[in-house]
C-alpha positions as CSV (number, residue, x, y, z in Angstrom):
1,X,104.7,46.3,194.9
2,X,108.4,46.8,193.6
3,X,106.8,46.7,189.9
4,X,104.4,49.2,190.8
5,X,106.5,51.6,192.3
6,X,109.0,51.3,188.4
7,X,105.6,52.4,186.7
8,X,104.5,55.5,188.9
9,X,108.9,56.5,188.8
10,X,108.7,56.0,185.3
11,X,105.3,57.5,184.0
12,X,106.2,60.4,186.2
13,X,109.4,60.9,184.5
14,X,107.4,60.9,181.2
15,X,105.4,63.6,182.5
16,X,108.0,65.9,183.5
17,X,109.7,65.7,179.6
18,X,106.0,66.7,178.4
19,X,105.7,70.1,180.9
20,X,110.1,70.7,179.8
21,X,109.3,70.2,175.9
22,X,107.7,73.6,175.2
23,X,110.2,75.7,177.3
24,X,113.2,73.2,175.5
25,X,111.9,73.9,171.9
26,X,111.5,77.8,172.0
27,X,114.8,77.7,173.7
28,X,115.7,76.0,169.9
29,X,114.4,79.1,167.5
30,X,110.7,76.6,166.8
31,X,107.4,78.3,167.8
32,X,104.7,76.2,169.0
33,X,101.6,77.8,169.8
34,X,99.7,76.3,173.3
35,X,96.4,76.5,173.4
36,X,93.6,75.4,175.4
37,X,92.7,71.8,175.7
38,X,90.0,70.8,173.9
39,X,89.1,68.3,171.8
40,X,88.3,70.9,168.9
41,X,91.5,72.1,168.9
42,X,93.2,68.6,169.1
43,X,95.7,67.6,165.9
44,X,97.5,64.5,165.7
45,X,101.7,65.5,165.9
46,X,103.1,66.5,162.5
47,X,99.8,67.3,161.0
48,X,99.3,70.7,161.6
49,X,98.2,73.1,159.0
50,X,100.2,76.2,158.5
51,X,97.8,79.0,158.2
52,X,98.6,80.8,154.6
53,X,97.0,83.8,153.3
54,X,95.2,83.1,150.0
55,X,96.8,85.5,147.4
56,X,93.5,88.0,145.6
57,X,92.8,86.3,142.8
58,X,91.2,89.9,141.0
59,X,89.0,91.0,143.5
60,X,87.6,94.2,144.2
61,X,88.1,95.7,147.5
62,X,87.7,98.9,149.0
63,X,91.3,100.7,150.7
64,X,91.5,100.0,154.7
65,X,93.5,103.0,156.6
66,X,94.2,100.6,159.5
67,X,96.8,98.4,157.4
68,X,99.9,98.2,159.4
69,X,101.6,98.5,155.3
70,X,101.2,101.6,153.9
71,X,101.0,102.1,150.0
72,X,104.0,103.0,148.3
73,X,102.7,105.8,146.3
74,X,106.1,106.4,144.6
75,X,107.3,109.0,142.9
76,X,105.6,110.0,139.9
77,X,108.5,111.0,137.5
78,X,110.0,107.4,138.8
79,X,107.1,105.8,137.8
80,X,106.2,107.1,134.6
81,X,109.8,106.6,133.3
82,X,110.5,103.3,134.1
83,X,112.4,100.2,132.5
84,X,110.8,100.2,128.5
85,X,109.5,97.0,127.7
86,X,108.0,95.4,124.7
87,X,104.2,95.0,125.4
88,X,102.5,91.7,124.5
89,X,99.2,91.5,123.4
90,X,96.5,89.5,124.7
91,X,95.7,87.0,122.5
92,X,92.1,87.5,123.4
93,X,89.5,89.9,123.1
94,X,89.2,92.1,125.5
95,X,85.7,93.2,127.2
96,X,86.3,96.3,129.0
97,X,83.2,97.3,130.8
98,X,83.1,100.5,133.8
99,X,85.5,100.3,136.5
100,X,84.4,99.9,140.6
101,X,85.1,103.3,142.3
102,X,88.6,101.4,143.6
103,X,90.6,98.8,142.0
104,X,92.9,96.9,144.3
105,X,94.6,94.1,142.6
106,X,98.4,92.2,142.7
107,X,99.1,95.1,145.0
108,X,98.0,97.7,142.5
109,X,95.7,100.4,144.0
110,X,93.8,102.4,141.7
111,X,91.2,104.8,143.0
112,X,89.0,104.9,139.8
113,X,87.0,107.6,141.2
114,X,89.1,110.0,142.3
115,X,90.7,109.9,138.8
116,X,87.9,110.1,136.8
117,X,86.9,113.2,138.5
118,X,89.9,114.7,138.7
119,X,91.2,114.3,135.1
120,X,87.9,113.7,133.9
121,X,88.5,110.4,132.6
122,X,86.8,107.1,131.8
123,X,88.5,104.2,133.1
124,X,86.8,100.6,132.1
125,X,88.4,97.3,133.1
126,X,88.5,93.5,131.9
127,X,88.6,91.5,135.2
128,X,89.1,88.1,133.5
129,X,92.5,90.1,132.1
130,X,93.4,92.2,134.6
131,X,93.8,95.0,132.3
132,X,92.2,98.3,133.1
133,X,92.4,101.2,130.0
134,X,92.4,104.8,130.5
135,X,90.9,107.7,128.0
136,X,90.7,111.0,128.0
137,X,90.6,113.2,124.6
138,X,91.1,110.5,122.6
139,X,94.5,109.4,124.4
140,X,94.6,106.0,125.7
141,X,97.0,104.0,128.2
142,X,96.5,100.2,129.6
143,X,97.8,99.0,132.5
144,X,98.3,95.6,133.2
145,X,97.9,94.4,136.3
146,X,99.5,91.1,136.0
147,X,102.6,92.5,134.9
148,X,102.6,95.9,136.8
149,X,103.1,97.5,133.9
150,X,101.2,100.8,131.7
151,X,101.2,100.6,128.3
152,X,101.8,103.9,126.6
153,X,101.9,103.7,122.6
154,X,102.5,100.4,122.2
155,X,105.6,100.3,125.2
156,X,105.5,99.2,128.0
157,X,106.1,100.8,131.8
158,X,107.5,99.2,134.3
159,X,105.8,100.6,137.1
160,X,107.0,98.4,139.7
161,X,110.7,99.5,139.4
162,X,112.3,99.9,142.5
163,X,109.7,98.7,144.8
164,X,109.5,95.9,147.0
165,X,107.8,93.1,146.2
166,X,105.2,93.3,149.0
167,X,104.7,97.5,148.2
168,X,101.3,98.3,147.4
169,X,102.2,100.5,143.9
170,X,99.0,103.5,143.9
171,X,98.0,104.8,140.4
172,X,98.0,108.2,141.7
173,X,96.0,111.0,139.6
174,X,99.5,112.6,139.3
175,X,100.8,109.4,138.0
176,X,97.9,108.5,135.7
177,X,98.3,112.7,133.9
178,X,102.0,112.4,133.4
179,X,101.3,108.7,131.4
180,X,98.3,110.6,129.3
181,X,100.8,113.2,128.5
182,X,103.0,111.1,126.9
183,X,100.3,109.3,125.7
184,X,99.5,109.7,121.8
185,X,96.2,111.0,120.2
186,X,94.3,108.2,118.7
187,X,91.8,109.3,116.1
188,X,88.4,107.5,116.3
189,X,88.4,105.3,113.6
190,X,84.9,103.3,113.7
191,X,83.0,106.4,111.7
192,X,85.3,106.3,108.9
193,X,85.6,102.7,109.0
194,X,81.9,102.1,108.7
195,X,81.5,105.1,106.0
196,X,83.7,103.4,103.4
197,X,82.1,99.7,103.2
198,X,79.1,101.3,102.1
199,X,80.7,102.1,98.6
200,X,81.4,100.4,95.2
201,X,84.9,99.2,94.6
202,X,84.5,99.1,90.7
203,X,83.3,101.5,88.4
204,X,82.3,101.8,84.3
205,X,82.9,104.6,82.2
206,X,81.2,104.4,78.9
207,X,82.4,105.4,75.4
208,X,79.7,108.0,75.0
209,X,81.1,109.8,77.7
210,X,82.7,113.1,76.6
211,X,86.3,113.9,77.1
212,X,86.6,116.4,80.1
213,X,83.4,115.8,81.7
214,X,82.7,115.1,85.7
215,X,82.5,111.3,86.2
216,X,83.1,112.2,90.3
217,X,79.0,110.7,90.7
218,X,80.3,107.6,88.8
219,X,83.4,106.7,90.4
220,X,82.0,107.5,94.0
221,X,79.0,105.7,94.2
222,X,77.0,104.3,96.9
223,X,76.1,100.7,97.1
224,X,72.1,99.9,96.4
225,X,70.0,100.7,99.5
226,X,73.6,103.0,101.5
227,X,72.9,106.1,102.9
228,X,75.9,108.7,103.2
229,X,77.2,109.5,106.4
230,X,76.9,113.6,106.8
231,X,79.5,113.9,109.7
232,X,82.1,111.9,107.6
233,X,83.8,114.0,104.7
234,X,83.6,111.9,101.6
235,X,86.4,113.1,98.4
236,X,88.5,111.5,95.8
237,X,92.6,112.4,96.7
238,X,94.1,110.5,93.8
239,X,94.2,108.6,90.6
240,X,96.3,106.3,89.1
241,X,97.2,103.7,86.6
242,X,96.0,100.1,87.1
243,X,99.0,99.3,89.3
244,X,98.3,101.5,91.8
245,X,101.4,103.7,91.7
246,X,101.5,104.9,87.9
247,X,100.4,108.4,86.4
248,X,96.9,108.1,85.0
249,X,96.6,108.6,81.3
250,X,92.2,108.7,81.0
251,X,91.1,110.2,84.7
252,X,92.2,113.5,86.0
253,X,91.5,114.6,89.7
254,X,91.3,118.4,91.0
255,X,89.6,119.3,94.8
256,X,88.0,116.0,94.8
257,X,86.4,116.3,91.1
258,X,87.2,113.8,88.9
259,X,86.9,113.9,85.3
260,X,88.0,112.3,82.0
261,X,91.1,114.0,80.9
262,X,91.8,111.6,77.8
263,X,89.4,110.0,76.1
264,X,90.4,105.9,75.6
265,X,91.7,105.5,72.5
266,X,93.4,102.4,72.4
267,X,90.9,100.0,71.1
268,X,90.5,98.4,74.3
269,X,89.3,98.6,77.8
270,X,91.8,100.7,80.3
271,X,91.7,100.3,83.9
272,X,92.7,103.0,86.2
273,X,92.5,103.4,90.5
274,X,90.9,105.9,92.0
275,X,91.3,106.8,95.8
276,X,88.4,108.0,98.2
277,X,89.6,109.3,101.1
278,X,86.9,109.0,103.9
279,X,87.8,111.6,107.2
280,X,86.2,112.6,110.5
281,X,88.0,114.4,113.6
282,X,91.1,113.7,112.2
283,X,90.2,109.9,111.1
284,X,91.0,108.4,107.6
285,X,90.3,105.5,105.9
286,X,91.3,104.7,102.3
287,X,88.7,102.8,99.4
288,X,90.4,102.3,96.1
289,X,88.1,101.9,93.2
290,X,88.8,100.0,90.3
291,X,87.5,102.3,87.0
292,X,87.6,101.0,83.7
293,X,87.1,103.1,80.7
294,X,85.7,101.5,77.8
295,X,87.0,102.3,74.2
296,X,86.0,105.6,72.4
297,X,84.7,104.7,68.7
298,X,87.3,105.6,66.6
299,X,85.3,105.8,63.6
300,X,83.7,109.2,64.5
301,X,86.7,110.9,65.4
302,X,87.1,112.2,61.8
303,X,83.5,113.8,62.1
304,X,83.7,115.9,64.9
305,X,87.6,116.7,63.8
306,X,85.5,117.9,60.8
307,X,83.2,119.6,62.3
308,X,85.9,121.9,65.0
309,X,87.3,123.1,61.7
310,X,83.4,124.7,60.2
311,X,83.7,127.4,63.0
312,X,85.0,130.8,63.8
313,X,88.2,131.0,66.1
314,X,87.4,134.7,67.3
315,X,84.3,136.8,68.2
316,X,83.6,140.1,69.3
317,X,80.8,141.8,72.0
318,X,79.8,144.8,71.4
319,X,79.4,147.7,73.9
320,X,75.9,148.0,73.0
321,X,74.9,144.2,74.2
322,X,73.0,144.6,77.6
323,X,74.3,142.9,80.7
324,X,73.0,139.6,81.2
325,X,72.5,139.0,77.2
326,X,72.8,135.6,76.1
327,X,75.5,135.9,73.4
328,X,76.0,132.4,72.6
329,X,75.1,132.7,68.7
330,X,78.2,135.2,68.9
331,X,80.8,132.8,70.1
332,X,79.6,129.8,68.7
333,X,79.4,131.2,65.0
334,X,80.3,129.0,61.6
335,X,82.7,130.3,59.1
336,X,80.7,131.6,55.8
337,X,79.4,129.4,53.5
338,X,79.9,125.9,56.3
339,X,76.5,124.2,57.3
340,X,76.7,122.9,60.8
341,X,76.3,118.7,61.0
342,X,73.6,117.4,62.9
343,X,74.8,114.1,64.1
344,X,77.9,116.1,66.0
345,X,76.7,118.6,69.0
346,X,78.4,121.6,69.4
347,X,78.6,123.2,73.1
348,X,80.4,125.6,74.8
349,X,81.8,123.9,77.8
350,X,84.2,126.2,79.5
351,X,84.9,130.1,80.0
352,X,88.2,131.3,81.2
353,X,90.5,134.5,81.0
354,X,92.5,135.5,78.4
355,X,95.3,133.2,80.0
356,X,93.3,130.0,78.9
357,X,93.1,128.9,82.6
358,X,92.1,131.9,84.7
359,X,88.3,132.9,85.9
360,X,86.7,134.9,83.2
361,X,85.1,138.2,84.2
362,X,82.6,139.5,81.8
363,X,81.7,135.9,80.5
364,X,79.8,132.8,81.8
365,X,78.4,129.8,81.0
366,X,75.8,127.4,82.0
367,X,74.5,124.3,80.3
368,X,76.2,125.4,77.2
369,X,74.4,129.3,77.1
370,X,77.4,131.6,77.6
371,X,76.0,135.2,79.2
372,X,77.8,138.7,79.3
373,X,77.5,138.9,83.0
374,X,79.6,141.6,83.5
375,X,80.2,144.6,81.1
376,X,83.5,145.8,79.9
377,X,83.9,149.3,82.1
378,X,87.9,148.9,82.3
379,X,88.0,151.8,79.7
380,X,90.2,149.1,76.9
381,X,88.9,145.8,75.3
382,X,89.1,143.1,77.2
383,X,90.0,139.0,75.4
384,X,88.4,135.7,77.6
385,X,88.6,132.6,75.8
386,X,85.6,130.6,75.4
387,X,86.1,126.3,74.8
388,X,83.7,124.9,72.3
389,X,83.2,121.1,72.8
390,X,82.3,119.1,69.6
391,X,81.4,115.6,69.9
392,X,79.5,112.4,69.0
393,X,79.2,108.8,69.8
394,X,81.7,109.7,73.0
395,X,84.2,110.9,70.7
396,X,85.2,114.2,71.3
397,X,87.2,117.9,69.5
398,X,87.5,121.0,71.1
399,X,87.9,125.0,69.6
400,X,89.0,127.7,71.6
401,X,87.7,130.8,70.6
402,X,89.2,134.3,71.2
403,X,85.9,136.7,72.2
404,X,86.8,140.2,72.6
405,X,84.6,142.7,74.4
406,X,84.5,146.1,73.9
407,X,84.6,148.8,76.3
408,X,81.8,150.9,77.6
């Protein structure tokens, strides 16, 4: 009986310390939830799981206005001019595709839509990446969402200076139109790019080929089954010597026209560079060609030298010839007593002023017929100069010749 009266004293003592435990442990600073008894809700001592928020790991979701936190909107001119970083590239590829009307990720809001309609931009986004790029009229900014940062030309904005680490940081449209200000053109380069691969890198001029003629067709040429691109401008900006950076002694380039100043005369081939300048909407993209120009034949020079020598250096139109008159017999006129050599062809190949460089006025030329286009009424005789071309085999001499035409 004794024994049993111990056991009731002492379980009831243990009973007591159960019902005192709860009040004695707030008392300490530890909350312990109490809930109902069940056998659900039963957990062995010490092996309760502490319930954790999961972090997002790049989801999608839509703005709540119930939030007890409110989004830190910041200030915009705090934003946009924070800490300067150096940016580091992804080391992969980047597949932007369109943005969900909001973005909400690492505490980055971004209302995509409300953007896009109020600056009238286009805003894709790599999830995998967590980068989401910005365009409008050919500016372009990235913002990184791991980082919190916008990357304007290549630098990097800290846009989570001065905020807490729990703020919610929104991309405001005010925000977003002061980073596109600063925010560099950046010319569309894919046209151009794509024009220029569709062209030969080497070129050949011939021997035969005159001195001073237009070789622009052979040193911009398309590749075998290329079509030109009409909304890319296509032109020739420079020539040089082989290494790239030298003067050009053979090739000559004026408006995009390129011809052969200087005939090769060295006895063996000469290689040259010439630059085509491919542009679009303030593009470019550069295509150097290698030319080479092969060796005149030396041993006709003496002929056509010969020849230059047969003809008059000065002719004279009269007032009588009609306008429109083909007078090249005039200008191109031996000396007496020479007979003209048939293996050498003689051509008029140029008309110019008096100056030698000018636009002539009463004379022209096509295809080697030189025309009085225009008669004399300036009351005085007027002097244009007129270039013979004499040449054969590719070799090549040239006369200037004085024509004077009278006054109506």
């Amino acid at each position: 009986m004794y024994k049993k009266l111990i056991t009731i004293i002492v379980l009831s003592a243990f009973a007591v310390m159960s019902l005192a435990l709860p009040v004695f442990a707030c008392s300490g600073g530890i909350e312990i939830s109490v809930k109902s008894p069940s056998s659900k809700d039963k957990q062995k001592p010490g092996k309760e799981k502490p319930n954790v928020e999961k972090p997002s790991a790049g989801d999608v979701e839509k703005p709540t206005t119930g939030d007890n936190e409110k989004p830190d909107t910041g200030d915009v001119g705090e934003q946009a001019s924070g800490d300067i970083e150096e940016s580091e590239p992804s080391v992969e590829t980047p597949n932007f595709v369109h943005a969900p009307t909001v973005i909400k990720v690492n505490r980055i809001l971004i209302p995509v839509k409300s953007i896009e309609k109020g600056l009238k931009a286009q805003i894709t986004w790599d999830e995998s990446l967590n980068i989401v790029l910005i365009e409008k009229d050919g500016k372009q900014i990235k913002i990184d969402l791991s980082n919190k940062v916008a990357i304007v030309n290549g630098t990097a904005i800290n846009l989570a200076k001065g905020k807490s680490k729990k703020a919610t940081i929104t991309l405001s449209t005010g925000l977003v139109k002061k980073l596109l200000k600063q925010a560099v053109s950046v010319p569309v380069t894919a046209p151009v790019d794509a024009e220029k691969v569709k062209y030969e890198t080497a070129a050949t001029i011939d021997n035969t080929v005159a001195q001073g003629a237009d070789v622009t067709a052979t040193v911009v040429k398309l590749l075998a089954g290329q079509t030109a691109g009409n909304t890319v401008a296509v032109a020739v900006t420079a020539v040089n010597a082989a290494d790239g950076t030298g003067a050009a002694t053979c090739l000559a380039v004026n408006n995009g026209t390129v011809t052969l100043a200087q005939q090769n005369t060295t006895g063996a081939s000469v290689t040259e560079k010439a630059t085509i300048t491919f542009s679009k909407d303030g593009a470019t993209a550069t295509l150097v060609v290698t030319v080479t120009i092969n060796p005149t034949n030396q041993t006709e020079q003496p002929a056509v030298d010969l020849e230059k020598v047969k003809y008059e250096t000065a002719a004279t139109i009269d007032n009588t010839v009609a306008q429109g008159a083909d007078v090249t017999a005039t200008v191109v006129k031996l000396l007496a007593g020479q007979t003209a050599d048939n293996t050498v062809t003689a051509a008029v190949t140029a008309v110019n002023a008096a100056d030698g460089t000018g636009a002539a006025t009463c004379l022209a030329v096509n295809n080697g017929t030189v025309t009085l286009v225009q008669q004399n009424t300036t009351g005085a005789p007027v002097t244009e100069k007129a270039t013979i071309t004499f040449s054969k085999d590719g070799v090549t001499a040239t006369l200037v010749v004085a024509v004077t035409i009278s006054n109506q």
